[in-house]
C-alpha positions as CSV (number, residue, x, y, z in Angstrom):
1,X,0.0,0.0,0.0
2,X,1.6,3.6,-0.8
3,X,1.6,6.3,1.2
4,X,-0.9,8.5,-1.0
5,X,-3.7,5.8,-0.1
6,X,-2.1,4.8,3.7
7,X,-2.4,8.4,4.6
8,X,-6.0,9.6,3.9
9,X,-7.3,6.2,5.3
10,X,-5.2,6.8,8.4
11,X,-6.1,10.7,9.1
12,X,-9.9,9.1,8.4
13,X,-9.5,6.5,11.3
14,X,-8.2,9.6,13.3
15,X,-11.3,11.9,12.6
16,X,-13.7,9.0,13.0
17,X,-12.1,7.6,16.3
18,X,-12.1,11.7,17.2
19,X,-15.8,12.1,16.4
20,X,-17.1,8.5,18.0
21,X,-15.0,9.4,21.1
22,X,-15.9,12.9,21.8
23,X,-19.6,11.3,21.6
24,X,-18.9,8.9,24.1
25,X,-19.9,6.1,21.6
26,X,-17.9,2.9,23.4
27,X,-16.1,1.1,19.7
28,X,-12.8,-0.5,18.6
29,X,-10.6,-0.2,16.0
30,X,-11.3,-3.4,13.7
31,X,-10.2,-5.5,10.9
32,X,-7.0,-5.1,9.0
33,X,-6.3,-1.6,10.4
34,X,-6.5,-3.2,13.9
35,X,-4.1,-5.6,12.6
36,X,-2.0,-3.2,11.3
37,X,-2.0,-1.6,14.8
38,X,-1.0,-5.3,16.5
39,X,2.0,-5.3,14.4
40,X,0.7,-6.4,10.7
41,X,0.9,-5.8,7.1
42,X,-0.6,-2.5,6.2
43,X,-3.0,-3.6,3.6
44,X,-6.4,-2.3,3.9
45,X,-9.0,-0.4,1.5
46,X,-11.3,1.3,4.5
47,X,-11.3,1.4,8.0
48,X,-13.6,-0.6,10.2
49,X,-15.1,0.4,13.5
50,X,-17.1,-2.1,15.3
51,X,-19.7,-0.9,18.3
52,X,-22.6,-2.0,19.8
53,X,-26.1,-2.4,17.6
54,X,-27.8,0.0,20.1
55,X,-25.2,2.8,20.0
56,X,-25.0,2.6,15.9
57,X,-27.6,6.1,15.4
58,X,-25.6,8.0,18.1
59,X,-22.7,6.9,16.1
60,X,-23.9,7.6,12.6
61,X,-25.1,11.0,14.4
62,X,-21.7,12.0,15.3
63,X,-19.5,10.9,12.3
64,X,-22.5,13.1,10.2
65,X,-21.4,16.0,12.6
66,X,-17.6,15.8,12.0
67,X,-18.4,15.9,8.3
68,X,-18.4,12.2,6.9
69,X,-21.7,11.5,4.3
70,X,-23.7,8.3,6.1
71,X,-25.0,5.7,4.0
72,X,-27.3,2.9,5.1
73,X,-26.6,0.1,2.8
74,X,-29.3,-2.7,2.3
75,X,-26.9,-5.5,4.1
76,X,-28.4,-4.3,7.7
77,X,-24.8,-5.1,9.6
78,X,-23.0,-1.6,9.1
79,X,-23.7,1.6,8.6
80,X,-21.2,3.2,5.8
81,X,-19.7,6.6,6.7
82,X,-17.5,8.6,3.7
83,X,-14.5,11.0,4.4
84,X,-14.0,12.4,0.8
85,X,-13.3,9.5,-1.1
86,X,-12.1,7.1,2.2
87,X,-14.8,4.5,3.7
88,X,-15.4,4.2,7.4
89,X,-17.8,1.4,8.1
90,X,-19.3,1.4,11.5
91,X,-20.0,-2.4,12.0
92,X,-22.6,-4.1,14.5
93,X,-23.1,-7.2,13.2
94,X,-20.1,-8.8,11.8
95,X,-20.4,-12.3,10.9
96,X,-19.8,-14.7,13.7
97,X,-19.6,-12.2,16.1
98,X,-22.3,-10.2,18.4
99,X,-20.6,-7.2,19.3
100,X,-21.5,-6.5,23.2
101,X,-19.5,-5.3,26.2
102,X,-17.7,-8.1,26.9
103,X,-16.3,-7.9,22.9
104,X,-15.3,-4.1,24.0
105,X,-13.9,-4.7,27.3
106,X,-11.5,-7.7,25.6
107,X,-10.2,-4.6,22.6
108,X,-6.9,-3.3,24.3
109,X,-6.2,0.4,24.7
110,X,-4.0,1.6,22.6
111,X,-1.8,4.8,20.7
112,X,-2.6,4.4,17.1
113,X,-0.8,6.6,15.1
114,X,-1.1,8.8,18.3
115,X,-4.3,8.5,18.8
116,X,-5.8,6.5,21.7
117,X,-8.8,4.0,21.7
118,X,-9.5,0.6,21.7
119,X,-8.3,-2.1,19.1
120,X,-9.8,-5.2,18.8
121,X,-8.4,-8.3,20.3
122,X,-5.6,-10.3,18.2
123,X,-8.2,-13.4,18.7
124,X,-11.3,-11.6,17.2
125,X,-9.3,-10.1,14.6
126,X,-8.8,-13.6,13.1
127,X,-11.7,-15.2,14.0
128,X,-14.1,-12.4,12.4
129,X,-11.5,-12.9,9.1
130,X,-12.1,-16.7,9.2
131,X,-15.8,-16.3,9.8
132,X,-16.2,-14.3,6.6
133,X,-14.6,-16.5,4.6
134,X,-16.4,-18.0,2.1
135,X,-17.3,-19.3,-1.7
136,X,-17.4,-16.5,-3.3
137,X,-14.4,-15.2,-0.9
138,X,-12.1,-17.4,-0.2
139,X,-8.6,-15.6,0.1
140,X,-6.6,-17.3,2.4
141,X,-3.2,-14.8,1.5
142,X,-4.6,-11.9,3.4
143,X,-5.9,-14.2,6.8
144,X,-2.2,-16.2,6.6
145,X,-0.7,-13.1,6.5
146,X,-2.7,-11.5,9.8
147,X,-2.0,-15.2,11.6
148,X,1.6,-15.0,10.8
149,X,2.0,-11.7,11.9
150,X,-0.3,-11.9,15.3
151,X,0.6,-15.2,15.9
152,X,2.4,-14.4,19.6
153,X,-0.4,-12.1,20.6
154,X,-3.1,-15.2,19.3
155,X,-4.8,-17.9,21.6
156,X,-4.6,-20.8,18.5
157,X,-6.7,-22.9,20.5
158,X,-9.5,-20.7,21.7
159,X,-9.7,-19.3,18.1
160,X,-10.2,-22.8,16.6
161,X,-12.8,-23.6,19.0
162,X,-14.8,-20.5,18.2
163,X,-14.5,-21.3,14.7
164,X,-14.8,-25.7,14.8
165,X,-18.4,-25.2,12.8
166,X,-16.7,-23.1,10.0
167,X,-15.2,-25.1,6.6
168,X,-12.9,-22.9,6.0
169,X,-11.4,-22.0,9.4
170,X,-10.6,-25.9,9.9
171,X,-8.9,-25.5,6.6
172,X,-7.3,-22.4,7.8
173,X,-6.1,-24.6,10.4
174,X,-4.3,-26.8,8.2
175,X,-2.9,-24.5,6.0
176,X,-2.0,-22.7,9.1
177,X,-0.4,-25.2,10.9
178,X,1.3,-27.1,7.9
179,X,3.6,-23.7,7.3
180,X,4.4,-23.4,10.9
181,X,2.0,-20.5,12.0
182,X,-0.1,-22.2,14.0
183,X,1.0,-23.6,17.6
């Protein structure tokens, strides 16, 4: 990723974080932007902010008052929020997952790219990549990548029990563990 995409996406995160913070809207920093944060490869296309369902119009609210264009897409699980030409999706229903308290409490505090707020756990960040993988999405690169690069900060054997029912977590697994990523 170059640094004339990188930056707008990152000064994005920034405002949004800003806005959802100063609203006292409780959220974490998710997806591969969270990764990033952990330690990962910086290869995103938007940034992803996960929060509570009941909290998502207080949300939408205050990233409309710090300037981003909302959008309620048909899908029902996010609410899209546009800085210029940079997506912020606020998530609440990512698959796999129920975002409560507990799920915030578990994101650790943290200075990203000096700016404080929560970033989503090392486990959920894989497991919510695993759960979304499918048929019709199926890259393995990108989630082998996020293993290899959390793997010290990830609990292997928690995250394959949260994901046993998937088909393509176990065959994360074996991919996974065959290159040496896996404990």
């Amino acid at each position: 990723m170059s640094a004339e995409t990188f930056e707008p996406l990152i000064e994005a995160m920034k405002k949004g974080a800003a806005a959802l913070r100063d609203a006292q809207v409780p959220f974490f920093l998710a997806g591969g932007l969270a990764a990033w944060a952990r330690g990962g490869p910086p290869r995103e296309h938007d940034v992803d902010f996960m929060l509570m369902e009941a909290d998502v119009e207080r949300a939408a609210d205050a990233m409309a008052a710090a300037g981003f264009r909302i959008e309620r897409p048909p899908e029902g699980w996010l609410i899209k929020a546009w800085d210029g030409d940079v997506l912020v999706d606020l998530i609440f229903k990512p698959t796999g997952l129920d975002v409560d308290e507990e799920m915030i409490e578990r994101a650790d505090e943290m200075e990203v790219n000096a700016v404080r707020m929560r970033v989503m756990a090392a486990d959920d960040i894989l497991a919510t990549k695993l759960c979304a993988l499918s048929e019709h999405s199926a890259d393995f690169e990108s989630v082998l990548q996020v293993g290899r690069a959390l793997r010290e900060q990830i609990h292997w054997d928690k995250v394959r029990e949260r994901t046993a029912h998937h088909p393509f977590a176990r065959a994360y697994f074996t991919l996974a563990e065959g290159l040496g990523i896996a404990a």
